[in-house]
C-alpha positions, 0 to 999 in steps of 0.5 A, a space after each residue: 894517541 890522537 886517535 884513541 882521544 877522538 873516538 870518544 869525542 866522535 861517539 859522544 857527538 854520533 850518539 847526540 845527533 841519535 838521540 836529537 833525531 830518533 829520542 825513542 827506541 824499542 824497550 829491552 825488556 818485551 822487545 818491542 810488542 808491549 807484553 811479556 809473560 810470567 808463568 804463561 800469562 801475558 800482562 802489560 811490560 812493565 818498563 813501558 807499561 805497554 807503550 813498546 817504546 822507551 826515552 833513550 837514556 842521553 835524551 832523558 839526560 838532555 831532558 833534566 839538563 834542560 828542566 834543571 837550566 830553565 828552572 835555575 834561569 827563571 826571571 824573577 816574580 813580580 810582585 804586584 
């Protein structure tokens, strides 16, 4: 029982340190070389617009956390 409540706990920490250490990985749809074709023509991926790499999904997480944080800790104005 002990062991089937610390797998999640020891991916959940393994998959933080990826995304802290490599935030990018290779997009899904064109497999990493920017293009994909339709119908024979090769045009622009239109998930990474051609970048080759994409956020992973717990670092964009870890980026609206963040927003979402300082936006609500903001010191308050000033009024000169």
């Amino acid at each position: 029982m002990l062991t089937a409540c610390a797998l999640p706990v020891v991916w959940l920490i393994g998959y933080a340190a990826l995304c802290a250490a490599q935030p990018f990985t290779r997009c899904r749809t064109c497999a990493g070389t920017g293009e994909t074709e339709h119908f024979r023509i090769a045009r622009t991926c239109p998930r990474c617009h051609g970048d080759r790499y994409r956020l992973r999904r717990g670092r964009r997480l870890h980026n609206a956390w963040r927003r979402t944080y300082e936006a609500g800790t903001r010191p308050p104005r000033k009024n000169s």
